[in-house]
Every structure is written in C-alpha cells, then in structure tokens.
C-alpha positions as CSV (number, residue, x, y, z in Angstrom):
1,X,100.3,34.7,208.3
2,X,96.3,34.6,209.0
3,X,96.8,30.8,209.2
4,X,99.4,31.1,212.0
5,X,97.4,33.0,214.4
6,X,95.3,29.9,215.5
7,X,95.9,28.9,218.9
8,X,94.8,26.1,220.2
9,X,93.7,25.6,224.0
10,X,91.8,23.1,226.5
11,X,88.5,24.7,226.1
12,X,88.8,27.2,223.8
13,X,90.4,28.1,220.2
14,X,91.9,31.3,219.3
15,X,91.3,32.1,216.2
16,X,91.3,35.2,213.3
17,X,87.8,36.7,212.7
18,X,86.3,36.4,209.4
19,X,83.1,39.0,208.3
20,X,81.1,36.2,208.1
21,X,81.6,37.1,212.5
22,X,80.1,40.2,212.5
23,X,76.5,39.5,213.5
24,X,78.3,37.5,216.5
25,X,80.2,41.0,217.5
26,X,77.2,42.4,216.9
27,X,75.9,40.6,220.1
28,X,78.9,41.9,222.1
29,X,77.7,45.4,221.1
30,X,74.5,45.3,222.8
31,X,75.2,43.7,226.2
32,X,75.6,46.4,228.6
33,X,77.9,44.0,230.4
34,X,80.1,45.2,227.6
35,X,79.9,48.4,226.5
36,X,79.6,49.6,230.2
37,X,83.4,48.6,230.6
38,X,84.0,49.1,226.8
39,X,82.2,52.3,225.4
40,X,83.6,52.2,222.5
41,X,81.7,49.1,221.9
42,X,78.3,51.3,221.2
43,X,78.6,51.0,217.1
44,X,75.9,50.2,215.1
45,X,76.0,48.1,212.1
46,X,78.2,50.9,209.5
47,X,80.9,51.6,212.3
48,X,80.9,47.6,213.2
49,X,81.5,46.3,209.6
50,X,84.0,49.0,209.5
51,X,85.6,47.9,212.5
52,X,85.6,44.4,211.3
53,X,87.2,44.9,208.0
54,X,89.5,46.5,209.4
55,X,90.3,43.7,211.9
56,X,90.3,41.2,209.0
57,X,92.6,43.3,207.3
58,X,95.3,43.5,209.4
59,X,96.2,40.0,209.6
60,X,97.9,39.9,206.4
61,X,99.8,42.7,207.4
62,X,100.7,41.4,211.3
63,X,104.1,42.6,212.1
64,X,106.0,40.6,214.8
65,X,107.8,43.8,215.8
66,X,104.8,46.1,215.7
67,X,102.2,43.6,217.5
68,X,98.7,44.8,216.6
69,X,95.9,41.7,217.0
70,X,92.4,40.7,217.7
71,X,91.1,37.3,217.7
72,X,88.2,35.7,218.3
73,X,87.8,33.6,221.4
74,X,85.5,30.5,220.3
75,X,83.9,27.7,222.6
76,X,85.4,24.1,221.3
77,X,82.7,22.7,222.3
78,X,79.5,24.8,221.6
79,X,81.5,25.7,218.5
80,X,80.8,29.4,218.6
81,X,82.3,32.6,219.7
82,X,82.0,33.6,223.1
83,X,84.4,37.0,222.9
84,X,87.7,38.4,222.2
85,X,90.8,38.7,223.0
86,X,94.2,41.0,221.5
87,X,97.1,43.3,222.1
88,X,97.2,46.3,220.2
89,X,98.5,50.1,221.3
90,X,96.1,52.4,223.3
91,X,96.4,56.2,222.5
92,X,96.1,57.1,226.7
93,X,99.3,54.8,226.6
94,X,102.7,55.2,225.8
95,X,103.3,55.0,222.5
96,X,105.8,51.5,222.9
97,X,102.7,49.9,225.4
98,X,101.0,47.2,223.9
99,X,97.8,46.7,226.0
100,X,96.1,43.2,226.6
101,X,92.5,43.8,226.3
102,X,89.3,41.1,226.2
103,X,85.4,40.8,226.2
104,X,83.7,37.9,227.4
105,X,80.0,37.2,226.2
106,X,77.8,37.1,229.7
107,X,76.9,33.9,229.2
108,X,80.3,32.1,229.6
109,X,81.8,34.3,232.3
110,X,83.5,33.2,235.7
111,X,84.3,29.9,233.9
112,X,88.0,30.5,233.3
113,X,87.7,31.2,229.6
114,X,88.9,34.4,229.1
115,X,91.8,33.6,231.8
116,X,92.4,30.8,229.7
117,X,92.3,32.8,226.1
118,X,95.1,35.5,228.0
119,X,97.3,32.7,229.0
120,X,97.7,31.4,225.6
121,X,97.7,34.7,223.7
122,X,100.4,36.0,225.9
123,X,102.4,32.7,225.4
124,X,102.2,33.3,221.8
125,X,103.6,36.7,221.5
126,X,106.4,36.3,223.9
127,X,107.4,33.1,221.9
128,X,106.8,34.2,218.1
129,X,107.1,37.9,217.9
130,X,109.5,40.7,219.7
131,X,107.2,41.8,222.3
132,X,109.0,41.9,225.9
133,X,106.6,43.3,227.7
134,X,102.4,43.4,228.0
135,X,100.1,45.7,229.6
136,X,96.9,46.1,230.8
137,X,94.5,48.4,233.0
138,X,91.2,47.5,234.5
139,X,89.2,50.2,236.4
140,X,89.5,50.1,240.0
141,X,86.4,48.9,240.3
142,X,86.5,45.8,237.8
143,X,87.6,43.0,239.9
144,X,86.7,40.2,237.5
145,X,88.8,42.1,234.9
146,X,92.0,42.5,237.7
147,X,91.7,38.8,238.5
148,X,92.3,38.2,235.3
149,X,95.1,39.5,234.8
150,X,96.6,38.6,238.2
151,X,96.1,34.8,237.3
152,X,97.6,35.1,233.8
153,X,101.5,36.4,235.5
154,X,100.5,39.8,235.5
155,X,101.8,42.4,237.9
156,X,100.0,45.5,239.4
157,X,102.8,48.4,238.9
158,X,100.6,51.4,240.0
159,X,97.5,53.3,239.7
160,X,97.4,56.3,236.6
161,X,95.0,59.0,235.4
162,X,94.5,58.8,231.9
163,X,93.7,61.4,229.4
164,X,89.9,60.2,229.6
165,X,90.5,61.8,233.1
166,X,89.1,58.4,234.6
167,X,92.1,56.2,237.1
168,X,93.0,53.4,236.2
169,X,95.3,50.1,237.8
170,X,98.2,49.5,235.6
171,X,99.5,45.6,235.2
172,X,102.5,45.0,232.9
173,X,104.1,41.4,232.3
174,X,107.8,40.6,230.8
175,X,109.1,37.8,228.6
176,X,111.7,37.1,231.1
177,X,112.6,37.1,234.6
178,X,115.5,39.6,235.1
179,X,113.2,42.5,233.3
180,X,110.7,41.7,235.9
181,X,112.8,41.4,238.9
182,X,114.4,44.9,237.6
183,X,110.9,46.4,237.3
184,X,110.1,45.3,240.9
185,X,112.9,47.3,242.3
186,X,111.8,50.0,240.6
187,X,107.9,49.5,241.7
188,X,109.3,49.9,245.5
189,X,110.8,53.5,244.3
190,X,107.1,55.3,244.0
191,X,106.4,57.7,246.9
192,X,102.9,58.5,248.0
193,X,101.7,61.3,249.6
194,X,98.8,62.7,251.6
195,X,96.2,65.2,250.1
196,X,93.3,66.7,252.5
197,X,90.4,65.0,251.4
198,X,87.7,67.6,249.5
199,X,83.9,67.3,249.7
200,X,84.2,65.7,245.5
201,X,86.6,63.2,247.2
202,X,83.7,61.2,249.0
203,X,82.4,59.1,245.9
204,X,85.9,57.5,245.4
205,X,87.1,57.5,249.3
206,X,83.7,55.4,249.4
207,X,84.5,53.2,246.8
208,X,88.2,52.4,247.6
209,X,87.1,52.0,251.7
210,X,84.5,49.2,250.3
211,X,87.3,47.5,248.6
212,X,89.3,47.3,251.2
213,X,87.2,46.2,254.2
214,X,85.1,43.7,252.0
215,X,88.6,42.1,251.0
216,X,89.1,42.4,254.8
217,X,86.3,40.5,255.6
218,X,86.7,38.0,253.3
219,X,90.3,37.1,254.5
220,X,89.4,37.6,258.2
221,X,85.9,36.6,259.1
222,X,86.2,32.9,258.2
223,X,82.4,32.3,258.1
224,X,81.1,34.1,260.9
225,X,78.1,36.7,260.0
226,X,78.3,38.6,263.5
227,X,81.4,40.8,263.0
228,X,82.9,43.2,265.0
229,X,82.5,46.8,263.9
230,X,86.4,47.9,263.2
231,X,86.0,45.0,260.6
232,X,83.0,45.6,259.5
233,X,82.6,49.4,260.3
234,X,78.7,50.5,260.3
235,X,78.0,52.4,256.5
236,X,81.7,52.4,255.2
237,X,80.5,52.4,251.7
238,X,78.1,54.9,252.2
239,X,79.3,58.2,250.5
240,X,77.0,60.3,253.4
241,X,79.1,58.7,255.7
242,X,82.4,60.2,254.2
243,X,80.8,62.6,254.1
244,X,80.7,63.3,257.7
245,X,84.5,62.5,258.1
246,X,85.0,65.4,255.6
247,X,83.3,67.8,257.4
248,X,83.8,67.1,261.4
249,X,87.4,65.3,261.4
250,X,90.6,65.4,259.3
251,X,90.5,63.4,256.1
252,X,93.2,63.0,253.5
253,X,93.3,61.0,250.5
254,X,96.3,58.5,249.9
255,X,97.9,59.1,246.2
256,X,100.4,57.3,244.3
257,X,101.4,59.1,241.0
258,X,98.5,60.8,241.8
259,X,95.7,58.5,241.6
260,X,93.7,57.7,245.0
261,X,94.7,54.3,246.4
262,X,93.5,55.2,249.7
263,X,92.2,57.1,253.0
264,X,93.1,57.8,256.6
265,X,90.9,59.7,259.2
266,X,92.3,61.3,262.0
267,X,90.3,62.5,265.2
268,X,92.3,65.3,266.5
269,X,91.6,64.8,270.2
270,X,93.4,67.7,271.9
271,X,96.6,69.6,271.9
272,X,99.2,66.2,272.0
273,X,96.7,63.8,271.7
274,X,95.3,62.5,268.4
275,X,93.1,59.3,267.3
276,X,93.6,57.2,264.1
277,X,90.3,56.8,262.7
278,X,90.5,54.7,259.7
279,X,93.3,53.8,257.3
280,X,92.6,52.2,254.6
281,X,94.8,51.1,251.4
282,X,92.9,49.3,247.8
283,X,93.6,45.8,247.9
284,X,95.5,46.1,244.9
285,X,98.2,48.3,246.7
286,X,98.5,46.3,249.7
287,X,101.6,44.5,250.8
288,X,104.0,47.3,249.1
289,X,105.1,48.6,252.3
290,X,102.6,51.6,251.4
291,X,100.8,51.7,254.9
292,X,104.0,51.9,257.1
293,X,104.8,55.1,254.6
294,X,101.5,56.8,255.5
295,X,102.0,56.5,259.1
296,X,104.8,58.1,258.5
297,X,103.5,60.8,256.9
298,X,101.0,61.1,258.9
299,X,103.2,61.6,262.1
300,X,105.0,64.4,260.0
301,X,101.7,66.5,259.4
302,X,101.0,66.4,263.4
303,X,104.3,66.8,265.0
304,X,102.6,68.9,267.8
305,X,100.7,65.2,268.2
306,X,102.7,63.2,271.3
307,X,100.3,60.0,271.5
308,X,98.4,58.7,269.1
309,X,96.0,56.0,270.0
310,X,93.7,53.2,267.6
311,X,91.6,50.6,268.2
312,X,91.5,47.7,265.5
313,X,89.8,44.4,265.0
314,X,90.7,41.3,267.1
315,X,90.3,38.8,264.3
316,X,92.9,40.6,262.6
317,X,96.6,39.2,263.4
318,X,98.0,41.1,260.1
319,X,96.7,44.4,261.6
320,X,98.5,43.6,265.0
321,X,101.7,43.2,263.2
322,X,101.5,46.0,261.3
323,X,100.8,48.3,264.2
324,X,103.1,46.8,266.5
325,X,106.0,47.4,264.1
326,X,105.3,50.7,263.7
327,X,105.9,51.7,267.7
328,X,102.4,51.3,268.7
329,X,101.8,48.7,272.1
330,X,98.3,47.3,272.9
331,X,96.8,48.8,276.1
332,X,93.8,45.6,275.9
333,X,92.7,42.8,273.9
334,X,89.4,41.3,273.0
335,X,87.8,39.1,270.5
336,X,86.5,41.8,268.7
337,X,89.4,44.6,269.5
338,X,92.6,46.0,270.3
339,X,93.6,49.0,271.2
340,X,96.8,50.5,270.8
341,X,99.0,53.5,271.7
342,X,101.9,55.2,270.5
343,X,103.9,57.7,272.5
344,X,106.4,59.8,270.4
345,X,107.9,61.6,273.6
346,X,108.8,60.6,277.3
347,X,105.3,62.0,277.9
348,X,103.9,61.0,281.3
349,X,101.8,58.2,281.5
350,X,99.6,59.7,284.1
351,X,96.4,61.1,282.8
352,X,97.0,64.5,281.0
353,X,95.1,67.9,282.1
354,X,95.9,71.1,280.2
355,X,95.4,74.8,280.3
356,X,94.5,76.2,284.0
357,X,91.7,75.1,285.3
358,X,90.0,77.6,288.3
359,X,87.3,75.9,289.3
360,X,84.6,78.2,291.2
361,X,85.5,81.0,288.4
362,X,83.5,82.5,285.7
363,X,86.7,81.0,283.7
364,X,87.3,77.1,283.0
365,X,90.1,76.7,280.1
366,X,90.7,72.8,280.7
367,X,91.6,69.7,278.2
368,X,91.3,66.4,280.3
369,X,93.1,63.0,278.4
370,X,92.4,59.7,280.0
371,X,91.2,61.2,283.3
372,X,89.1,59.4,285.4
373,X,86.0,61.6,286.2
374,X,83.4,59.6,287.7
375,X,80.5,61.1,289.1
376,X,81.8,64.7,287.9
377,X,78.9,67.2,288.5
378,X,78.6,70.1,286.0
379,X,75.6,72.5,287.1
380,X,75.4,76.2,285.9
381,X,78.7,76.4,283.5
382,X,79.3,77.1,280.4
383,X,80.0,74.2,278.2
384,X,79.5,76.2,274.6
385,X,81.6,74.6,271.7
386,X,82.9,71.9,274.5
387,X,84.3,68.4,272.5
388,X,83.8,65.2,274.0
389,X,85.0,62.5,271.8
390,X,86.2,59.1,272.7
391,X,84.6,59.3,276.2
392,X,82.7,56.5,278.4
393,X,79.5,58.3,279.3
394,X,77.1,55.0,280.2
395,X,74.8,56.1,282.7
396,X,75.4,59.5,282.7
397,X,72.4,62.5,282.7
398,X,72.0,65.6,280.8
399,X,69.2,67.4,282.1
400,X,68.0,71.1,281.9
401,X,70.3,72.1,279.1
402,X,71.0,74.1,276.3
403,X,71.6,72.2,273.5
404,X,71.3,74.5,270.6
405,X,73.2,73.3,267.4
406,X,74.7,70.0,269.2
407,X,76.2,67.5,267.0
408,X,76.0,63.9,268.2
409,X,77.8,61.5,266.0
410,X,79.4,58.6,265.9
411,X,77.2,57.0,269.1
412,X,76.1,54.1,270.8
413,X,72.8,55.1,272.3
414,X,72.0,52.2,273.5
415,X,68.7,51.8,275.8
416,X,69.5,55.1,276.4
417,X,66.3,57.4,276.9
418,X,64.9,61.1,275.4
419,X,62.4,62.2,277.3
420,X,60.9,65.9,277.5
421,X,63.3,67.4,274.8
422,X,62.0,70.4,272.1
423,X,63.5,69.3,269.2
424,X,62.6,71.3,266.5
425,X,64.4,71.0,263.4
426,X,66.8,68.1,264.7
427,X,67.6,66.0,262.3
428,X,68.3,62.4,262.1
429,X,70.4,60.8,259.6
430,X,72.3,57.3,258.9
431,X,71.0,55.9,262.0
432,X,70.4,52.3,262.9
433,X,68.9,49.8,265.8
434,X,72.6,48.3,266.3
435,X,73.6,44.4,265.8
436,X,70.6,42.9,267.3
437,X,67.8,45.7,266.0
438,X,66.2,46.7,269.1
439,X,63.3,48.8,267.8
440,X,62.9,52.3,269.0
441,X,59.7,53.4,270.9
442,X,58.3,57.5,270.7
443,X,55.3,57.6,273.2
444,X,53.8,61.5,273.8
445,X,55.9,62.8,270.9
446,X,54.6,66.1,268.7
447,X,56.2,64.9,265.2
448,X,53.9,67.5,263.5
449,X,55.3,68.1,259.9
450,X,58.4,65.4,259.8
451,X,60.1,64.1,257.5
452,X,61.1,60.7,257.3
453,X,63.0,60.1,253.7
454,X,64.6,56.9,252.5
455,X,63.8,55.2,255.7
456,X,63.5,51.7,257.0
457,X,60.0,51.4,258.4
458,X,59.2,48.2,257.8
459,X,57.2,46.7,260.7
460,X,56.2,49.9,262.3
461,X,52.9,50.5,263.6
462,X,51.7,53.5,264.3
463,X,48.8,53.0,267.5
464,X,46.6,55.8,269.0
465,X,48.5,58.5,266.7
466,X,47.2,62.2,265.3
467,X,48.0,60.9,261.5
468,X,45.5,63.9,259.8
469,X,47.4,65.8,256.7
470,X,50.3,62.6,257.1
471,X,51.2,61.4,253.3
472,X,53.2,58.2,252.4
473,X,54.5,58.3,249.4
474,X,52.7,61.5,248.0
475,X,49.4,60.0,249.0
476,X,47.2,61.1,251.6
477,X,46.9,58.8,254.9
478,X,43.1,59.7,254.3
479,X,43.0,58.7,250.7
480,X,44.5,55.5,251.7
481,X,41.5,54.7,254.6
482,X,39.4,55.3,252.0
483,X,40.6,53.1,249.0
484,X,41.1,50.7,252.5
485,X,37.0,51.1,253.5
486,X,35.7,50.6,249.8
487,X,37.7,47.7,249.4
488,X,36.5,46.0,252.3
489,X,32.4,47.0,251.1
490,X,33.3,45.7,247.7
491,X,33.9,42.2,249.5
C-alpha cells in the first residue's frame, strides 16, 4: 500500500515519510511558527523518532475504511520537504471525524503549497477509500490556516469549545453534493443567543471586533487611508477599550453553540429611547442571516425600548441594506455616515420630554429626547448623577462647577479649552489628538507628581518647566543633565 500513497501535483509531491525524514521534522519542531499553532509539536529527539516510527508504520496497515495518514509534503523542485499534510481522528472530536490537518515550513508559506497539498490529499481519499466527509478546525485567530481550508471546498459549519477549553471554527467537506446541500439546511437551524458581556469577556470581544472591522475595511475602504470612524472606530482592538463598554454601557456577547462569534453594545439612552452602539459578527459567521437574528434579540431584551437609533458608515452599502431591512429609515446621509432610526410604536415624532418638569422648584425630574435646547441656561441646580450622551454641545460653557467624580467618555474635544480647573487625581486614559494630530498645549499647569504611563510623547518639549524630582524611565531628569553636561566636556 506505502507505494500507493504517492500523489503527484504541479508543485509539490505527496509522499510517505521514511526515518531517514526525521531530522527534517525535526526542523518543524523548533519553529515557533509551528509549535505555537501545534503544541504538540514540542518533542525532542526520543518522543520524535517515536512519533515517526509510528507514522512509518502505519502505512502497511492504512485502512480505506478507517482513514488514518500523514505524508510528507516535498518541494519538486528544491527536492525537499517543506511540511505535512494528513487526516487522522482527533480525541476533542467525534469519534467518526476525520480531521484534515497540515504544517508548512516558514520558508515556503503564502505560496499556495499547502492549499495545493489539501486539494490533492482530499481528492485522493474521497476517490480511493470510504471517507464521505472531512473536517477541520483552525483557531479563530488563524486566518492563513481558515483560508486554506475555504480554498480547498471546505465549509465553515460553526464555532465549538473543545475539551482543551480553547474555541475553535469547525469546516467539514463531503464527497458529494446532496450530503452537502443537506448539511447546509441544517447549518441554517443553529440559534444564537445573547450573553451580558463579563469583565473576562474583553480579550476575545477585542479579538473578534478586530476581525470583523479589519475585514470591513478591507472590503470597504478601496485604498483610501483617511477613513471615517464607524469604519474604522478609534481603539476597537484595544481590550481597555472593551473594557469601558463593559463597565458604562450594556454589552453582550453573541454565541452560537456556545462559542463567541460576536458583540453588540447598546447605549441605553432613556426610558423608550436606546442607541445601537456596535454590532459586530466574525467574518467567518457573516452572511448566515446571523445579524438580522441579533436584532431581533436584541429588541426582545428591551421591549420597554420604542426607538432605537444608529449611525453607520457611508462607504458601506451592505450595512444600509442590512439596516434598512430590518425597519430602520435614514434620518441623513454623508460620505462618512448614516444615521438611522427605528420606531417600534406610533410614537410621536415630535421631540420627547418625560417625567414633570417644575421649573423654578427645588425639584427637576426631566428626560429630554431630540429636543432642541439652544442657549439653555442652567445656574444654581442640581445636576448630580445627570447623563448626557449623544448630545451636540459645540460651544457650550461649564464654568463654576462641581465636578466631582465626572466621567467624560467617548468625546470630541476638539479646540475645546481647560482653563482654571483643580484636577487632582483625574485621570487620563486612551486619549488621542484626532485624525489630523493637533497637539495639545498645558501653559500654567501644577502637574506635580503625574504620571504619564505607556504614553506617546514623542516630539514634546517641555520649555520653562519646574522638572526637579521628574524621572523618565526610572532615571532622574537630574542624572540625565548630568550624563548630558559630561558628555558635552568630554568633546
């Protein structure tokens, strides 16, 4: 049978491996490239001959209707092996899976070689053994890997949690068509749910929400480096930033057979009024109908919610669509944005004031929606705990105030200026200088004792400053003028 299992291709050979391979594999076990993906990989010379007799072994014993294989993928024309490729069971599977799996030496990557080695391996089995069906699962993370298996007929079926307690995306292909048309109309039975979002959540809400826009941006931005920020939102891969969403809005996590596909942030603005943040779905999962379920679901946890607005990106037809089918109408258009609303009852469209106001009282219990207050003067109330979110405040003052314990989030400060504030103990995180990185100025500020930690200061100058005690780095500002003075004696 060993003879048999030599498959010939364009650019490269499948072939059986012979221990005369193993200081080739042994290569494969020390690239990190690997073993990062592969951990199983990490043997040393005893557990890798092992390994490799056993391989050798089993090809006198291959079983067309128990398919267990591993061959060696080898370069026709360097005439050397550049990785692997087989389908064998995996004990997180089920018992009657057969999992494609492959290792490409770094060398020869994003050359088509291992796409190539997949095609013909799966050709082989369908055609000279009883295999109907092939797996495979590729971290969410490993897009290389997922390509891969995209290119070679494979289909995403869902995302699973192992027994390694690590999620996977689950591909399966079939010998024939009717077996994959059947498992299609299965694939449109799963049913997601919601899950609030808790503070572990952020590292893989932060993952899947990278995914997602930079496969957005690729599709959408045709070129252009300036984009808009609903497609390219400010820090969406930062974890700090999900962070934030954990703690100030409502954040749930989008599961399918519960594994994490994706987010939705929702900014509850008042009693009947609510703003969809950010909904986001892994690339992998998209076009399954999945978003239009979330809404959904999302309108069934708020039902005390009557209009729901969103803004989303102009250079984004698909979006406009999807929204737009779902009951929402644009109220503007711009290059860089829509906006849309959603009413779910025969609301009024005039702006929306609840609870009973009495103005010239001690008491003012009030919840303005889309109101037009211009020029509104508030002097002498009590504001404590008051939300403003979603509100067009250019030009507007706040003087002589008590600002204890103030959250401001989520801003554009614009030229806006600070001037005669206490601010002890504010604190400043995940800010930037906006799209065209206007610098910030501090003139006659005490900054005694603060803390500035992973920060951008490149090109700041510091000019007629108090900089005694200051430390960069763990080093004392006067150290530095020192080492600075006997350098310039010693020339």
């Amino acid at each position: 049978m060993k003879s048999q299992l030599i498959i010939q291709c364009q650019n490269i050979t499948l072939r059986p491996f012979s221990l005369e391979d193993q200081a080739v594999l042994r290569m494969f076990t020390q690239q990190p490239e690997i073993t990062d993906i592969l951990p199983d990989w990490k043997m040393n010379e005893e557990q890798l001959r092992d390994f490799l007799q056993f391989v050798v072994g089993s090809y006198e014993r291959f079983n067309p209707a128990d398919v267990r294989i591993m061959l060696a993928v080898e370069h026709n024309e360097d005439q050397r092996i550049i990785g692997w490729c087989g389908v064998f069971p995996n004990d997180m599977l089920d018992s009657s899976d057969r999992e494609m799996a492959y290792a490409l030496s770094k060398g020869y990557r994003n050359r088509g070689y291992i796409t190539e080695a997949v095609h013909a391996l799966t050709t082989y089995l369908f055609e000279h053994t009883q295999l109907n069906r092939i797996v495979g699962i590729v971290k969410p993370f490993n897009v290389p890997s997922r390509k891969v298996l995209e290119r070679t007929g494979f289909r995403y079926v869902t995302r699973r949690r192992l027994t390694d307690g690590a999620d996977y995306d689950y591909f399966e292909r079939f010998k024939n068509k009717e077996q994959t048309e059947q498992a299609n109309l299965m694939k449109n039975q799963f049913v997601i749910r919601l899950r609030r979002a808790r503070q572990e959540d952020d590292t893989v809400l932060a993952e899947i929400c990278k995914r997602a826009f930079e496969h957005a941006m690729r599709i959408w931005s045709k070129g252009e480096g300036d984009l808009d920020s609903n497609l390219c939102p400010p820090n969406y891969s930062s974890t700090r930033l999900h962070n934030y969403v954990l703690r100030e809005w409502d954040y749930y996590v989008v599961e399918l057979n519960g594994c994490p596909i994706g987010g939705v942030s929702i900014n509850v603005l008042g009693h009947k009024h609510a703003r969809l943040d950010k909904i986001f779905i892994d690339p992998v999962s998209q076009g399954l109908g999945l978003g239009s379920q979330v809404l959904e679901l999302i309108e069934a946890e708020y039902p005390q919610i009557e209009v729901w607005k969103l803004e989303t990106s102009g250079r984004q037809p698909g979006n406009h669509h999807f929204y737009e089918k779902a009951g929402y109408v644009r109220t503007y258009a711009s290059t860089d944005e829509y906006g849309y609303e959603k009413r779910l009852s025969k609301t009024s469209t005039q702006p929306y004031l609840a609870g009973s106001p009495q103005v010239g009282t001690d008491e003012l219990n009030a919840e303005f929606y889309q109101a037009n207050l211009e020029g509104t003067r508030f002097s002498s109330s009590n504001l404590a705990d008051s939300r403003i979110t979603d509100c067009n405040m250019t030009r507007s003052k706040f003087t002589n105030l008590n600002m204890t314990e103030v959250l401001l989030a989520d801003l554009r400060l614009t030229n806006s200026s600070v001037e005669f504030v206490a601010m002890d103990g504010v604190q400043f995180r995940d800010t930037h200088l906006g799209v065209n990185k206007v610098p910030m100025n501090w003139a006659h500020c005490d900054l005694g004792g603060s803390r500035f930690l992973h920060c951008d200061l490149t090109g700041v100058r510091l000019e007629q400053c108090q900089v005694e005690g200051m430390k960069i780095n763990g080093v004392a500002i006067e150290d530095l003028f020192a080492a600075y003075d006997s350098l310039k004696e010693a020339r």
